[in-house]
N, C-alpha and C positions, 0 to 999 in steps of 0.2 A: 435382583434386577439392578441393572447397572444404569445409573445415574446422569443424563446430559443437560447440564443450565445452557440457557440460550438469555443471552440480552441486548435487548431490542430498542429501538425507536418506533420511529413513526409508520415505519416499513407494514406493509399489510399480506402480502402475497405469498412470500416466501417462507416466514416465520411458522405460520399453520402447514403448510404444505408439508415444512421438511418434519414437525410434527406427526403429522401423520405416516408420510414416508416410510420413519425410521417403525413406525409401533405396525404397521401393515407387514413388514417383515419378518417382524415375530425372531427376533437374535439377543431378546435378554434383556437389550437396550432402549430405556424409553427416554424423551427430551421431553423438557418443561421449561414455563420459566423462571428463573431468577427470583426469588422476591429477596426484598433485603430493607432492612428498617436501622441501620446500623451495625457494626461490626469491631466485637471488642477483640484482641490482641491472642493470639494461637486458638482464635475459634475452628472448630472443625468445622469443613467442607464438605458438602453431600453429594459431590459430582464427582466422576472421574475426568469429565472432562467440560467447559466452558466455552463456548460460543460467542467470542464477542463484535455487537454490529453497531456500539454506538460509546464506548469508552471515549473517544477522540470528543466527541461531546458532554460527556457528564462526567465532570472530577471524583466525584465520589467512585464510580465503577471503576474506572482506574486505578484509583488506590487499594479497591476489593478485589479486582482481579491479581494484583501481585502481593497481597495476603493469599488468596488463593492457591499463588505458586508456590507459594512458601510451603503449604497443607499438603502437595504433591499432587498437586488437577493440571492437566494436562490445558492448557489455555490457547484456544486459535483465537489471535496469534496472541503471540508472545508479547505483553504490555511495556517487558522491560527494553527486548530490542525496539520495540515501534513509537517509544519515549525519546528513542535516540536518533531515529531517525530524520533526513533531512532531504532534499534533493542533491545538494553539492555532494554529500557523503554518498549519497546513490550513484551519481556520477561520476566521481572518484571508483565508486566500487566497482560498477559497470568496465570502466577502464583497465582495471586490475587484474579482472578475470576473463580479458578477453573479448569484451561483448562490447560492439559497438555502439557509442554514444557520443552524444553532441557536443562542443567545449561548452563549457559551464564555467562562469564566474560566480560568487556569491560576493553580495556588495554590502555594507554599512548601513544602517536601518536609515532612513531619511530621519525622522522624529523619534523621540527617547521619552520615557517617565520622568513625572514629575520628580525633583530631587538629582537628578542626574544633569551636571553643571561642566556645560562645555569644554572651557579651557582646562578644568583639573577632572573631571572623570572619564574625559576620551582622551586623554593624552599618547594613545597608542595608536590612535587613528591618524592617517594621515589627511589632510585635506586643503585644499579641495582632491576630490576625486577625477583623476587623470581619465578624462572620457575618450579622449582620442586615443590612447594606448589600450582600453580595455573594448572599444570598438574595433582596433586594429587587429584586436588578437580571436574576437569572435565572429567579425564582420557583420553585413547587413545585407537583409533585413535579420534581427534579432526576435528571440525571446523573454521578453516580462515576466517572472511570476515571481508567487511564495514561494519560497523557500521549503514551508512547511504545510502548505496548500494542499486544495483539492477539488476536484470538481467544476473543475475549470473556471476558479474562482482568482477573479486578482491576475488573470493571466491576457497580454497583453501584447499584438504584433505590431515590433518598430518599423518603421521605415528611414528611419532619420534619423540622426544626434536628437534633434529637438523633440524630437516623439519618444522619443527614448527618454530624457529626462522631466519633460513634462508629465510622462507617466508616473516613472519613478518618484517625482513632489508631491503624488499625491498618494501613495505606497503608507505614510504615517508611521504608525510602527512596529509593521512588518518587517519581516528579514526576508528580502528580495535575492533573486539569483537573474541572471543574463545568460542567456544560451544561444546557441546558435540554432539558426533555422533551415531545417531538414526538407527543402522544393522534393517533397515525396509524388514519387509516382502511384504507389500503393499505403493504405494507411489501416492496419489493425489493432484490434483488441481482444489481448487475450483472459481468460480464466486462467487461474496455475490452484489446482487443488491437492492437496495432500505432499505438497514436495514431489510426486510423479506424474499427473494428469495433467496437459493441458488443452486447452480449447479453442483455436485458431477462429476468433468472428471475424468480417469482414463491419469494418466502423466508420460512419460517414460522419469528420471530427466537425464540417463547416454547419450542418442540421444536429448533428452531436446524436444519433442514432445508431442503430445497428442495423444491420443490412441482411436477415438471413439468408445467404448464399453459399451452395456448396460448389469446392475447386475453384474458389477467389483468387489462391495463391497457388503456385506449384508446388510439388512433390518436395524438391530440395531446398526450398525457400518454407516450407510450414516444418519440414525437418529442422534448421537452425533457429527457427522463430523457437519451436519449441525445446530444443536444447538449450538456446541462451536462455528462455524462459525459466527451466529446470534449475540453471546453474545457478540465478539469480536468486529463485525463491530459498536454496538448499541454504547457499551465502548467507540469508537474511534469516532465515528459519520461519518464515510464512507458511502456514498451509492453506490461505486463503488471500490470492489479491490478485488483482486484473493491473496488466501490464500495457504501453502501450507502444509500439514499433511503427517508425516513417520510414516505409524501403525506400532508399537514392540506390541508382545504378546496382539495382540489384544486392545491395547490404542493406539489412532491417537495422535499425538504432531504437536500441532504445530510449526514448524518450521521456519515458515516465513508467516508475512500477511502488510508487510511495502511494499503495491503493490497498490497506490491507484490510477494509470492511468494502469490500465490493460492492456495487449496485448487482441485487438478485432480484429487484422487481421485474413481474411477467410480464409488466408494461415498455421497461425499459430493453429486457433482453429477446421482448419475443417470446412466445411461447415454444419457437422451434429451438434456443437456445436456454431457454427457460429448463425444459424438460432433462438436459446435460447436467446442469449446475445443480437439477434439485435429489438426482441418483447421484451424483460424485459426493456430494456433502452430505450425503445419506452414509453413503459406505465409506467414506471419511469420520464421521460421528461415532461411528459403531466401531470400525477398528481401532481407533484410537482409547474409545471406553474399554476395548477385549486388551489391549497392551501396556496401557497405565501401566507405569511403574514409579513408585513414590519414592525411591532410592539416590536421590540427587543429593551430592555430599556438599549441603549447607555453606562448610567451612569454607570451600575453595571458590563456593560463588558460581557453582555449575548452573546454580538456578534462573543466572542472567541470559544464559544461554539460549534456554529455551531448547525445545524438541528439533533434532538433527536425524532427516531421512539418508539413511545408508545409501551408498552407490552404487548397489545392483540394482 
């Protein structure tokens, strides 16, 4: 029997669901959870493959899940890309490969740790910071947030130099980014499971809901939503994260895809959307446990990598 760790939070809904899911199938493959009391140095692994919904919170899982990698368990997602990632670098990446996105500044922390002494350990920072030229370059009204955020946490619409910085003074020690703001006519969210599946929801971002409605978007417009969606996750090596696109004049931008422990509650997605998320992560579970392969060559660091879906 082939072996899936799931590790969890606070979450109630989804966690039993895809439990049962996967063993109602009857393919070999059963999920459990996690337990862990400690973890000493080339311990063996019991899983083929690990489910992670809550690393970005508990330091310890993090450090277990990329032991893990190292053991040859296939990990959604990947600890070591999603350590690195940021939203500036998202947006950089987004630009790179095509996929429309917002201009994005990333700024100077306002506040620093203790031991960290102005005039000799910033000395590479320039300041003050030129507002009128990085307003000029992203315009207004802007976007506020983390950097490294989530959840629409820390996220903050300017209308004004003065609202812009007065937010920003109270950021602390955060690492802030500015972005530009997308007067969308349509606004979605999607699911991207497995590096091939994605799930175009219709999201209402001002109630922060979701809308279950089918033919929200057009034919050729959930076509590129879900292409750039594809190209993003492949880029990043996600098999699990909810993206988010503000269509202007008919272009989706993406505006956020730094989501790779998705909200799967029944409550949040609907059970009409509920029902999509909990058969794709079903047979996402299961093929990934059938295809394990522990063959990653150490030396060269392929482990960083993480799991790369082919382009058929």
């Amino acid at each position: 029997m082939l072996k899936v760790g799931l590790l969890v939070g606070r979450e109630w809904s989804f966690p039993p669901a895809l439990i049962d899911e996967v063993k109602r199938r009857d393919q070999g493959v059963e999920v459990e959870f996690v337990k862990l009391g400690g973890t000493s140095m080339d311990e063996p692994v019991p899983y083929a493959v690990i489910v992670d919904r809550i690393s970005h919170e508990i330091g310890y899982y993090r450090t277990y899940l990329k032991h893990a990698v190292l053991q040859g368990v296939t990990v959604v997602n990947n600890p070591f890309m999603w350590s690195a990632d940021d939203k500036l670098f998202d947006a950089s990446l987004a630009t790179k490969l095509g996929v429309a996105s917002p201009k994005t500044i990333a700024l100077p922390n306002k506040d620093y740790i203790a031991g960290i002494k102005h005039d000799e350990s910033l000395r590479n920072l320039q300041y003050p910071m030129d507002w009128d030229a990085i307003i000029g370059h992203i315009g207004m009204p802007c976007i506020l947030k983390d950097a490294h955020g989530g959840g629409w946490k820390e996220v903050y619409v300017c209308r004004s130099k003065e609202e812009l910085i007065e937010n920003y003074n109270t950021s602390g020690l955060l690492t802030m980014i500015i972005q530009e703001f997308i007067e969308w006519e349509q606004f979605v969210r999607c699911m991207s499971l497995g590096q091939r599946e994605v799930l175009v929801m219709k999201y209402d971002p001002k109630n922060r809901c979701y809308v279950p409605e089918e033919d929200h978007v057009s034919p050729e417009l959930e076509a590129r939503i879900k292409k750039d969606s594809i190209t993003l996750m492949r880029a990043l090596g996600y098999d699990m994260c909810s993206l988010e696109f503000a269509v202007r004049d008919g272009i989706p931008y993406a505006i956020d895809f730094m989501n790779p422990a998705p909200d799967m509650d029944i409550n949040s997605l609907t059970p009409h959307y509920f029902e999509w998320v909990l058969k794709g992560m079903a047979d996402l579970v299961i093929r990934l446990a059938k295809e394990n392969k522990a063959s990653r060559n150490l030396a060269k660091g392929e482990f960083l990598l993480g799991r790369r879906e082919g382009s058929a």
